[in-house]
MIMI-718628 format. One record per residue: x, y negated, z of N, C-alpha, C, O in turn. Coordinates in steps of 0.2 Angstrom, whole numbers, padded with zeros to 4 digits, always signed. Layout:
XYZXYZXYZXYZ/...
This chain:
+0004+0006+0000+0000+0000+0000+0004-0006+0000+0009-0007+0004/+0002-0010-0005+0007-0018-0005+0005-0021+0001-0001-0020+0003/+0008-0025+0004+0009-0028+0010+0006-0035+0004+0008-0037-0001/-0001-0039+0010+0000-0047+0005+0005-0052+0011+0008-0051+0016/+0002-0058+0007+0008-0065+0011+0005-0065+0016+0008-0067+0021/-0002-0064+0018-0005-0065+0024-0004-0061+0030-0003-0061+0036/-0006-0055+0025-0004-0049+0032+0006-0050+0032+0008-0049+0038/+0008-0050+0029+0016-0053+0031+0017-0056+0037+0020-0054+0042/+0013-0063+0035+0013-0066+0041+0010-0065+0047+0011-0069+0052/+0004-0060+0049+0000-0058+0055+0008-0054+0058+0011-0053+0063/+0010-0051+0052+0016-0045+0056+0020-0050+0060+0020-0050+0067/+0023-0055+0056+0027-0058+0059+0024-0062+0065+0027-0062+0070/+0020-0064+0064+0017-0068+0073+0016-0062+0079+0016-0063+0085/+0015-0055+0076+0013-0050+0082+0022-0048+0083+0024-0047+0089/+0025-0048+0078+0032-0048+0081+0036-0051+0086+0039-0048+0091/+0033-0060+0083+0038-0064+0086+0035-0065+0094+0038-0066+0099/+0029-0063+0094+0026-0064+0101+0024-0058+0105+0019-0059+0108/+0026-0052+0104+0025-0046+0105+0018-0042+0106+0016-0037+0109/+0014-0047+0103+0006-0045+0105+0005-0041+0101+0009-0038+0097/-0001-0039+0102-0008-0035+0096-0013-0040+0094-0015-0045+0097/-0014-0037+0087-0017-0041+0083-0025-0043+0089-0029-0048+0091/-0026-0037+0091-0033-0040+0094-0031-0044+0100-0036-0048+0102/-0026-0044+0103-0022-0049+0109-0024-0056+0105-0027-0061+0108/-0021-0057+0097-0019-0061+0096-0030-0066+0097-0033-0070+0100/-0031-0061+0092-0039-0064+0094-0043-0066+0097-0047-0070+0095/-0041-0063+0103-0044-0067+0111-0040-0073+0112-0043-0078+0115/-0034-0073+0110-0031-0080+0112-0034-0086+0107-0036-0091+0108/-0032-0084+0101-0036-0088+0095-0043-0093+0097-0043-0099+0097/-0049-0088+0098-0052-0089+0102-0055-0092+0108-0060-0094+0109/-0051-0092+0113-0048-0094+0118-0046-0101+0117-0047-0105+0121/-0041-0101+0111-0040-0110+0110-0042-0113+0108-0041-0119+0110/-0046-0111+0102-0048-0115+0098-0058-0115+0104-0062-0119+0102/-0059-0113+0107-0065-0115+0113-0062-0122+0115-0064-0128+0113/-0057-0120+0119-0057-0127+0123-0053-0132+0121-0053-0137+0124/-0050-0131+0115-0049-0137+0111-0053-0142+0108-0053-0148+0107/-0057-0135+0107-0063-0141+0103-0066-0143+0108-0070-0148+0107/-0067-0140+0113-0071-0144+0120-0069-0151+0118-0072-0155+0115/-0061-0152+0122-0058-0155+0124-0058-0160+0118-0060-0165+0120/-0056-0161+0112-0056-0166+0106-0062-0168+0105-0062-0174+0104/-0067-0165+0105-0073-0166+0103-0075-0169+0109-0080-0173+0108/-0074-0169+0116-0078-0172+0119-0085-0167+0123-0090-0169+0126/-0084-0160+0121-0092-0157+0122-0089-0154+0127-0083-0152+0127/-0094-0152+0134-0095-0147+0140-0093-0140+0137-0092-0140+0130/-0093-0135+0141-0092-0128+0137-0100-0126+0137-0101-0121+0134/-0105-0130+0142-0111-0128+0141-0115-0128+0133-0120-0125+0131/-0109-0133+0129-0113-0135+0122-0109-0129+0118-0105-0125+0121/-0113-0129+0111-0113-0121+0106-0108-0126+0100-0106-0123+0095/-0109-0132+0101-0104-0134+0098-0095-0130+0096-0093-0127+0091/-0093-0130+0103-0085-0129+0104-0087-0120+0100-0084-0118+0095/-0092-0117+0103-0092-0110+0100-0093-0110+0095-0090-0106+0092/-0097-0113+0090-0098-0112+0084-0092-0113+0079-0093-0111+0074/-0087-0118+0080-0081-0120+0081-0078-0113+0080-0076-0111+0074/-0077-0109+0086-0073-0104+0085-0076-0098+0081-0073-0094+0077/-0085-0098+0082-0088-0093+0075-0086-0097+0067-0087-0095+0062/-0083-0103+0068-0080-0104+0060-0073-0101+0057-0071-0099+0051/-0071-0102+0062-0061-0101+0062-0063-0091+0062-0061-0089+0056/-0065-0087+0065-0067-0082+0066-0071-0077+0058-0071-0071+0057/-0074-0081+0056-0079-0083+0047-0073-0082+0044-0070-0077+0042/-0071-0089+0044-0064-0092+0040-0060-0086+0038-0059-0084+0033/-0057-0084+0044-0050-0078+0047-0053-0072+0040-0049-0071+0035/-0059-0069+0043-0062-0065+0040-0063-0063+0033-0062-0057+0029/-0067-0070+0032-0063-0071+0024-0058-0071+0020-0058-0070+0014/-0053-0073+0023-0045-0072+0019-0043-0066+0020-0041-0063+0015/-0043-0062+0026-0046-0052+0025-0047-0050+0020-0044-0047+0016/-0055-0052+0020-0061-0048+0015-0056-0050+0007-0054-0046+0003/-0054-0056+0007-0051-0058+0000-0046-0053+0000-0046-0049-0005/-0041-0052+0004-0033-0048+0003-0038-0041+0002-0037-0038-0003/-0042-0037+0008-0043-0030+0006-0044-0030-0004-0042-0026-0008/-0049-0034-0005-0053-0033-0010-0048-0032-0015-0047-0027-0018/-0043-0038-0016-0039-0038-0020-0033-0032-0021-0031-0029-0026/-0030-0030-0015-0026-0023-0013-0028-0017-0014-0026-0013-0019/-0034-0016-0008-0038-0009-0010-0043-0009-0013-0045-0004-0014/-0046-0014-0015-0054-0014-0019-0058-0014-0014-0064-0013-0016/-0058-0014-0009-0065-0014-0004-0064-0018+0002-0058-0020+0005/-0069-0019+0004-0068-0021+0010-0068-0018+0017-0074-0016+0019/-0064-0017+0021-0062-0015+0028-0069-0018+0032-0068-0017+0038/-0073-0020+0032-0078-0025+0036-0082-0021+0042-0087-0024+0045/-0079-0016+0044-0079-0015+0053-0075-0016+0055-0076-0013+0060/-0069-0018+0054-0061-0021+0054-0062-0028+0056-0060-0030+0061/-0067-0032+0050-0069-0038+0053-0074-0039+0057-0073-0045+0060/-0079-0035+0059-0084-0036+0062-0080-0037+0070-0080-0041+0074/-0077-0031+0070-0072-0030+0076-0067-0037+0079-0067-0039+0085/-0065-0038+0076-0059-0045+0075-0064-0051+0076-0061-0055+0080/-0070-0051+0074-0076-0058+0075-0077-0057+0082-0076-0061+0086/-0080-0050+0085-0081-0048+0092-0076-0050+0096-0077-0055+0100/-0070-0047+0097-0064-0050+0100-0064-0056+0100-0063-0059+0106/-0063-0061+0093-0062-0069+0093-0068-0071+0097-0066-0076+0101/-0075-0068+0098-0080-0072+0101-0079-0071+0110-0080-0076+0114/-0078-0066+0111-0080-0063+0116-0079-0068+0121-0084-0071+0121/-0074-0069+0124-0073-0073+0129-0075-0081+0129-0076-0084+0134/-0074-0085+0122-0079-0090+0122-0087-0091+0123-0090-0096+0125/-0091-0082+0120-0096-0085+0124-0099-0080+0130-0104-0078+0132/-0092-0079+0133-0093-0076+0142-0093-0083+0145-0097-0084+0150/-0088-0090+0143-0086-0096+0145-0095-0100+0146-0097-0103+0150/-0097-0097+0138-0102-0104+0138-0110-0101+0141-0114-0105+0142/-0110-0093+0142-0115-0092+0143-0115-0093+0153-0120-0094+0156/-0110-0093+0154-0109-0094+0162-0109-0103+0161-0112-0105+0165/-0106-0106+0159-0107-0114+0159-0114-0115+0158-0117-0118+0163/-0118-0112+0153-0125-0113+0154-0130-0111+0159-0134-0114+0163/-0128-0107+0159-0132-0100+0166-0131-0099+0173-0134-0096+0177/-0125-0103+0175-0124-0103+0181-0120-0108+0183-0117-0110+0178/-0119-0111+0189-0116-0116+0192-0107-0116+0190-0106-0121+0188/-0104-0114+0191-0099-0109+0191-0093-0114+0188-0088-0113+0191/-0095-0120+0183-0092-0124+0183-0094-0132+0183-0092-0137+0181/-0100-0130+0187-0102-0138+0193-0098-0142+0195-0093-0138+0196/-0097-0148+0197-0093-0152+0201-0096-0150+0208-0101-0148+0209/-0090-0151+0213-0094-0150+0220-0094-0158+0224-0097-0158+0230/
């Protein structure tokens, strides 16, 4: 199987940082949450910051689905659905507890 420039590059960031690709996901997600809280101005109670990371997450997805299609002809797409679940998970564990409980109230 040819290696493309992008899976190249996923090797080399799991390399240089010794993670796993789904390690890398959760943090992805993880930053891209509270970045965009914090640039944008929005609580983690809003769906803004998350929908944010359901784009980057979309986005990711699609440059996959383009490399599988072009490589092997098909697409891997429980590969991505996996990869979108890991990218979400912990952003919306953040905002369904900012909505739903106190948890990040001022005292």
């Amino acid at each position: 199987m040819q290696t493309s420039p992008v899976e190249t590059l996923k090797l080399a960031i799991v390399a240089v940082t010794g993670l796993s690709k789904d390690t890398l996901h959760v943090y992805v997600g993880l930053a891209t949450f509270v970045l965009a809280a914090l640039l944008l101005r929005k609580p983690a109670r809003s769906i803004v910051p998350w929908l944010f990371v359901l784009a980057i997450a979309i986005l990711g997805e699609i440059v996959d689905m383009h490399e599988d299609l072009r490589i092997l002809a098909y697409w891997r797409w429980l590969d991505s659905l996996h990869d979108i679940v890991n990218t979400l998970f912990w952003p919306t564990v953040l905002l369904l507890l900012a909505r739903f409980s106190k948890i990040f109230e001022r005292v």
